[in-house]
C-alpha positions in Angstrom: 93.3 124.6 13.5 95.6 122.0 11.9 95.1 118.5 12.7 96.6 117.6 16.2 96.8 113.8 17.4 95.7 113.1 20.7 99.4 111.9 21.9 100.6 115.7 20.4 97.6 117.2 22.6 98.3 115.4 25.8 102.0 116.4 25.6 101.2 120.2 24.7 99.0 119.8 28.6 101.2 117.3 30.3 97.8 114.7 30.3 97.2 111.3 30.7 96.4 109.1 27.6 96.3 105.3 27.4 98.6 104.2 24.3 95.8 103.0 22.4 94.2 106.0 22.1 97.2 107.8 21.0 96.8 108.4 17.4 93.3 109.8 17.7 93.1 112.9 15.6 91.7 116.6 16.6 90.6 119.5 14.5 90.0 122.0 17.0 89.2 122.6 21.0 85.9 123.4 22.2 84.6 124.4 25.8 81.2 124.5 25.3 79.9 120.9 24.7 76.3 122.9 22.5 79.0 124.1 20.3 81.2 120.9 19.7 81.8 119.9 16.4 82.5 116.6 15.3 86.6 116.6 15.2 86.8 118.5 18.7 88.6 117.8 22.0 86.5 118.7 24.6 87.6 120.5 27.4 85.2 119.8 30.6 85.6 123.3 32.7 84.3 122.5 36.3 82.9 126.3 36.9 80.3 128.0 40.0 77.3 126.8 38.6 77.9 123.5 36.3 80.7 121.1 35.5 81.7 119.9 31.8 82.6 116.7 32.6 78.4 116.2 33.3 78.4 117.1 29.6 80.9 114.8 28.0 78.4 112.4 26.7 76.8 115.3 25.0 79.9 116.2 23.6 80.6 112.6 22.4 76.8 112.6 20.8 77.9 115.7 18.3 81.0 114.1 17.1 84.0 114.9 20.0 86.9 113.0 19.2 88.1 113.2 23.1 87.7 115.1 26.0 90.1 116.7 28.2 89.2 116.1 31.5 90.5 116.8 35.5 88.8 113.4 37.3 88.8 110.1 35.8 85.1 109.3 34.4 83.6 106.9 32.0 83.1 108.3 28.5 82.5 106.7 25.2 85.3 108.9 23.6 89.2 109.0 24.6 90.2 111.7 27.5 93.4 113.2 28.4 93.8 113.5 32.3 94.9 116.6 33.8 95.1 117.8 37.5 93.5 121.4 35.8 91.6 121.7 32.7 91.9 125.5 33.1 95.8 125.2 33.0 95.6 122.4 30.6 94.0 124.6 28.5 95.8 127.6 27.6 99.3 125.4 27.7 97.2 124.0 24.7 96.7 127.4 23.6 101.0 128.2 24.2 101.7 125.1 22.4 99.4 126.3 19.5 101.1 129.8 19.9 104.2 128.5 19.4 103.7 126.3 16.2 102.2 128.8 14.3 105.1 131.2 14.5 103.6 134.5 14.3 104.4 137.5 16.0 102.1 138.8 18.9 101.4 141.7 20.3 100.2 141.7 23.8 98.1 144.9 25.6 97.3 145.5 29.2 96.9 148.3 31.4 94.0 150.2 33.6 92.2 152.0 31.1 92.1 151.8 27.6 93.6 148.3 26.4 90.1 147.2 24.8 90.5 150.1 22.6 94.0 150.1 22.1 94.0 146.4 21.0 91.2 147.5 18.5 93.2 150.1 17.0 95.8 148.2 16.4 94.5 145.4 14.8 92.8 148.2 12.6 96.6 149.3 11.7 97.7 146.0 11.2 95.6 144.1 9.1 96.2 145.4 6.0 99.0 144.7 5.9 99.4 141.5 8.0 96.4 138.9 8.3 95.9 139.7 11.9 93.7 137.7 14.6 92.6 139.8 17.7 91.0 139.2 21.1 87.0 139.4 20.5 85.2 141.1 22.8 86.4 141.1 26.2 88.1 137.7 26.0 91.5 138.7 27.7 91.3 135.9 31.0 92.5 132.3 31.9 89.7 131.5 29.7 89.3 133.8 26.9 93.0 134.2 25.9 93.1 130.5 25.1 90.1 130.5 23.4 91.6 133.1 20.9 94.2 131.5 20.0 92.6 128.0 19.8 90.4 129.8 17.2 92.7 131.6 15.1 92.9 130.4 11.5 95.9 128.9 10.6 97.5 131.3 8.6 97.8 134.2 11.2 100.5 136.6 10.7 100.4 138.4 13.6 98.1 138.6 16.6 97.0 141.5 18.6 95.7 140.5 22.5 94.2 141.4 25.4 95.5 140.7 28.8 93.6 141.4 32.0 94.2 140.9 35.5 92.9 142.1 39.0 95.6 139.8 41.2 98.9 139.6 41.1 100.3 136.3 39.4 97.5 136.3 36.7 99.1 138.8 34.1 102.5 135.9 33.9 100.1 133.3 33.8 98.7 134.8 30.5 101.8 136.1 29.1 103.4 133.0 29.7 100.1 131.9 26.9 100.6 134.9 25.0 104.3 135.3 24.5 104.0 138.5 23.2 107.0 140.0 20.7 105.5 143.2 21.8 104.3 144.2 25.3 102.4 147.3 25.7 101.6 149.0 28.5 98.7 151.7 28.2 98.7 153.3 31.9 98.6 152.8 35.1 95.0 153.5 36.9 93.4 153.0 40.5 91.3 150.1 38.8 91.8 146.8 41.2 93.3 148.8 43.4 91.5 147.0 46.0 92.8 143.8 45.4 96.6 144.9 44.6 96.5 147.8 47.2 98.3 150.5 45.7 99.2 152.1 42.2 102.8 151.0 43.0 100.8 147.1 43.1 99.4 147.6 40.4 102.4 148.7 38.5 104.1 145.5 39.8 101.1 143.4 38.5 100.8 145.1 34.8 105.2 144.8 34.9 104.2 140.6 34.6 103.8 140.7 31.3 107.1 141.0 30.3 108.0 138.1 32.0 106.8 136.4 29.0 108.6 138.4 26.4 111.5 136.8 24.3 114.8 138.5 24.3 114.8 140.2 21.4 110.8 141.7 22.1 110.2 145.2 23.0 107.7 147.0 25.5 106.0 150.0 24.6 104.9 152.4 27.3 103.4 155.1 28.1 106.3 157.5 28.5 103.8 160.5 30.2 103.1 158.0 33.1 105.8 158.6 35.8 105.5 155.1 37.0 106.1 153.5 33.6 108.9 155.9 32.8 110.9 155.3 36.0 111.1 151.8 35.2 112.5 152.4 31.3 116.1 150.9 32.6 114.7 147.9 34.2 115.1 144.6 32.8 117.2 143.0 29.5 114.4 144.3 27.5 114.1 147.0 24.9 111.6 149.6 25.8 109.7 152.3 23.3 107.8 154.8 24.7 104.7 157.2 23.4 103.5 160.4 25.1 102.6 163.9 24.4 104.1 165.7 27.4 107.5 163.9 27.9 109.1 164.9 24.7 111.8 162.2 25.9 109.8 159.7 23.9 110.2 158.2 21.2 106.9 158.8 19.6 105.2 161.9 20.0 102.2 163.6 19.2 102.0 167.1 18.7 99.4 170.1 17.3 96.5 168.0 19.0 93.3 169.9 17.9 90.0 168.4 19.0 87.2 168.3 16.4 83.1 168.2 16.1 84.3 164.6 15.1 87.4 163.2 16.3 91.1 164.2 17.3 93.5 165.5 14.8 97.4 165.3 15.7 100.6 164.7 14.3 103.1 161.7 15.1 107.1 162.3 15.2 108.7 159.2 15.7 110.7 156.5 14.2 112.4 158.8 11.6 108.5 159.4 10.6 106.3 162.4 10.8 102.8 162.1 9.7 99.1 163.9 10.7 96.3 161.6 11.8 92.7 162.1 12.4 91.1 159.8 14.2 87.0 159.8 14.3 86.8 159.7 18.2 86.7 162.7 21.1 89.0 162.8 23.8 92.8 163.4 24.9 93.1 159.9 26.1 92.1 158.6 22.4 95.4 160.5 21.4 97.2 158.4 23.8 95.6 154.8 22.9 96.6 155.3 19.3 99.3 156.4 20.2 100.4 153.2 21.5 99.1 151.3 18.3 100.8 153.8 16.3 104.4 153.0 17.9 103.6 149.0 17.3 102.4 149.3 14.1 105.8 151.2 13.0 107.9 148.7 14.7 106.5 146.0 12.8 106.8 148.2 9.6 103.3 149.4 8.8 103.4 152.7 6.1 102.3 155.5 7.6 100.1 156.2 4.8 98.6 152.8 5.8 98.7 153.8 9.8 96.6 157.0 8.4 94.5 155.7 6.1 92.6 152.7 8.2 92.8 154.6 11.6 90.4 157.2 10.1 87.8 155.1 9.5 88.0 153.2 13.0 85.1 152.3 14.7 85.0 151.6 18.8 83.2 148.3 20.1 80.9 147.4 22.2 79.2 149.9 24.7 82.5 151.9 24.4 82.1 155.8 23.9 79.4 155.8 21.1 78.3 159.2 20.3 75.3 159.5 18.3 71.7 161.7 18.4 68.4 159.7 19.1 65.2 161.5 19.4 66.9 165.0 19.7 69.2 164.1 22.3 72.9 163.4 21.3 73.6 160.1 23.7 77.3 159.4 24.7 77.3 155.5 25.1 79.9 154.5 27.6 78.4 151.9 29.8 80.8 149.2 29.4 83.0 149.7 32.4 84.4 152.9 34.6 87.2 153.5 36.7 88.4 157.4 37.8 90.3 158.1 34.9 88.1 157.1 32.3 84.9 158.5 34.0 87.2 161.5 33.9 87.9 161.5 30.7 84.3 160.8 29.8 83.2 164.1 31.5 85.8 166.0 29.5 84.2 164.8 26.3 80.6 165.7 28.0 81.9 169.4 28.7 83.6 169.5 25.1 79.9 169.4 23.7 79.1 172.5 26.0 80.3 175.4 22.9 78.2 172.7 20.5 74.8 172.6 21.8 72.0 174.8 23.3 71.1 172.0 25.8 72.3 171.0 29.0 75.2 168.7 29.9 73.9 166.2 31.9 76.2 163.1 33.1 74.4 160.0 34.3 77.1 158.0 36.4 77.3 155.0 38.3 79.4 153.1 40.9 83.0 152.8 40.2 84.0 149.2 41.0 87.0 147.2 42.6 88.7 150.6 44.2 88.9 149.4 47.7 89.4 151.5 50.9 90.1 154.4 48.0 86.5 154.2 46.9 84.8 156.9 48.8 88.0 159.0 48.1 87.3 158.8 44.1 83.8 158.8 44.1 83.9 162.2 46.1 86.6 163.3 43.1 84.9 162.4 40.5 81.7 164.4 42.1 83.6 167.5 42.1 85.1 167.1 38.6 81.3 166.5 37.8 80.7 169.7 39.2 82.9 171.7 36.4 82.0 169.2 33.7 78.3 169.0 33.8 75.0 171.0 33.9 73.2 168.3 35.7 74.2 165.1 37.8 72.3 162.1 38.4 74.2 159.1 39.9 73.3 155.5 40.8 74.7 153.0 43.4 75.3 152.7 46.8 79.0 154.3 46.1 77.6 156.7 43.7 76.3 158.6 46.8 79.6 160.2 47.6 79.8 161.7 44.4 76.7 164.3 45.5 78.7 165.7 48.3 81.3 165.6 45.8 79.3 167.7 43.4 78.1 169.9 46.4 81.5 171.0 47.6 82.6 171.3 44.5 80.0 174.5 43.3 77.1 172.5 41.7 73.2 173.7 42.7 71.8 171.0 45.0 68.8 171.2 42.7 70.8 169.6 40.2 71.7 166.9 41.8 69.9 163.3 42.5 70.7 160.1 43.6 68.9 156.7 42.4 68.3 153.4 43.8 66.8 151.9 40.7 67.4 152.3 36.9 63.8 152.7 36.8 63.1 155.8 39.0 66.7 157.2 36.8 65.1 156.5 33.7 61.7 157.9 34.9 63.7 161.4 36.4 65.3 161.7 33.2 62.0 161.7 30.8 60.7 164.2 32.9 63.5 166.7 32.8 65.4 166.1 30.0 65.1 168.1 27.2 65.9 167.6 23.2 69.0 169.1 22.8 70.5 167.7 25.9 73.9 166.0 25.5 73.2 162.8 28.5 76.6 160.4 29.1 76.0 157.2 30.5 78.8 155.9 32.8 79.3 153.4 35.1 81.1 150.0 35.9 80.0 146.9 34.2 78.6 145.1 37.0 76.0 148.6 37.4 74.8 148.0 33.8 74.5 151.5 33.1 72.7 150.9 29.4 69.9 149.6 31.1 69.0 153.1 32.1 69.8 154.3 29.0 67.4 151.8 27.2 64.5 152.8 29.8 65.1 156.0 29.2 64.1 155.3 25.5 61.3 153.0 25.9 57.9 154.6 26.1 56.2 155.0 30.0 54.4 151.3 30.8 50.9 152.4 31.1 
């Protein structure tokens, strides 16, 4: 980042700095003090299990020009007092998004926004030099962080928001500004903590709170509860779908390949085929929604079509591939109802592809509340029509076997685990090369843990 004097700093967090220290100079913001780099402010993060401001003089010893800090203490570098070094840190991270002037686009929703926000940045960045959230990133935490470390000539930004409380989405959009707002879906994740899909609605609805006048949202316009708000509010909204041919983007003749989706787009005065290298309706529907914000900030369609076939997904995130005869679909990095449903669709798709069994692997859906049981039983009997063979994990998990019973799978084919070992161990004895195995779950059930297990050879 640009050079920032401390005086700049503390007004950007509405901090504390004696006058003497006022024209210090800083290069970049750091909240890990291993990591610090001579030029950094230091921001002391008091967290569950350790507090920065024990590692100030750490910070100071690798070259910290100052530390940002939420209780006096005695350092041997300049600090800027703050009642929150949380808050204090992403109105750094507004203040930075402000001075760079480029244009943001901002993605939340239940399902999908990790992938969303991947494809596109993928759109965008030949044509723009675009910055995106890495990784997960998209809290009070790791939204400032990704703007604190953008390089300096950013044209335009694509980012992550998550929530799972009301009041946290305006918090980061308030960060984020975004010139575009998108909306992937509505979902039963968090539902325990914002109590119903109408709550949830409200809490995704934040982020436009942040939007300038002349932004835009951009929905999805097959959700009922995104459409019904389309009048709502001074702001412009665009929407994607594929059943509400009210939208303004539309995809149409989807065909679903060994390899991918193939579609066309119709919006915008545009129509255009795409193939996009992964399975699944509700891929049509996240590029969908890159699709619309990449044409609204001009992107050729011959562009749009020419990076999105060569996408790749990230992280633990629906990766298909064979291993030792088996063809493995990867998708352990997090599960609510509708994406564990629309993992099992891809498992059945591979059921006119292979002489082996279907077999999903599937653990607890998390943060769902008194609707738990109710979705785990669901998702059992969805299972049931999707699947050859069901093995589940977690306490929740459970409900999914009665699930699977009722819903006209063999008892036989059924088990439930307590461990990832005895999973892994029931799954080299029965699996077969040729098998298709999917491995779902939420994060906190770590899922690829099994899967590794699976592949590592029996511990004499």
């Amino acid at each position: 980042m640009k050079e920032l004097t401390l005086k700049q700093a503390a007004e950007d967090c509405r901090g504390t700095l004696t006058p003497e220290q006022a024209e210090g100079m800083i290069t970049g913001v750091q909240i890990d003090s291993r990591r610090v780099k001579p030029g950094d402010l230091f921001v002391a993060i008091k967290g569950e299990k350790s507090d920065g401001h024990d590692f100030i003089g750490m910070a100071a010893s690798l070259g910290a020009s100052a530390a940002l800090v939420q209780r006096p203490v005695k350092a041997a570098i300049p600090t800027i007092l703050v009642p929150d070094t949380i808050k204090a840190y992403g109105d750094l991270a507004a203040a930075r998004r402000e001075r760079m002037g480029m244009t943001v686009i901002g993605i939340t929703g239940s399902v999908g926004k990790t992938t969303t926000k991947e494809m596109t940045a993928c759109m965008l960045e030949r044509t723009y030099r675009t910055a995106r959230t890495e990784g997960n990133h998209n809290n009070n935490i790791g939204l400032p962080m990704t703007i604190l470390d953008m390089p300096d000539d950013t044209e335009t930004a694509v980012l992550e928001l998550g929530m799972n409380h009301f009041g946290e989405m305006a918090r980061l959009t308030s960060i984020a500004k975004p010139d575009i707002a998108v909306i992937t879906n509505i979902g039963t994740m968090h539902i325990e903590h914002l109590g119903s899909r109408e709550g949830i609605l409200q809490a995704k609805l934040e982020i436009i709170r942040g939007v300038p006048e002349n932004g835009v949202g951009v929905f999805n316009g097959d959700e009922p509860l995104l459409w019904n708000v389309r009048a709502d509010g001074g702001h412009k909204k665009y929407y994607y779908g594929i059943e509400n041919h009210a939208c303004d983007v539309l995809a149409t003749d989807i065909q679903e390949l060994d390899d991918g989706m193939r579609f066309v787009v119709s919006g915008f005065g545009h129509r255009f085929e795409l193939f996009v290298p992964v399975l699944g309706r509700h891929t049509v529907y996240n590029t969908l929604a890159a699709v619309t914000a990449a044409l609204l900030l001009k992107v050729p369609p011959e562009t749009i079509q020419t990076q999105i076939s060569g996408f790749h997904n990230t992280g633990m995130r629906q990766k298909i591939y064979e291993r030792d005869g088996f063809t493995i679909i990867e998708d352990c990095y997090n599960a609510g109802p509708e994406s564990t449903e629309a993992a099992l669709e891809i498992l059945a798709g591979f059921r006119s592809r292979t002489n082996g069994r279907c077999i999903a692997v599937l653990g607890d859906m998390l943060e769902l509340g008194n609707r738990s049981a109710a979705e785990h039983y669901r998702i059992g009997r969805i299972a049931a029509t999707k699947a050859d063979v069901l093995y589940t994990y977690g306490v929740n998990a459970e409900r999914m076997v009665s699930g699977a019973i009722t819903g006209g799978m063999k008892q036989k084919l059924i088990e439930h685990f307590d461990t990832h070992e005895d999973l892994a161990h029931m799954l080299k004895m029965r699996a077969r090369p040729g098998d298709v195995i999917l491995f779902k779950g939420s994060r906190g059930m770590r899922m690829e843990k099994a899967l590794a297990l699976f592949f590592k050879e029996e511990e004499e």
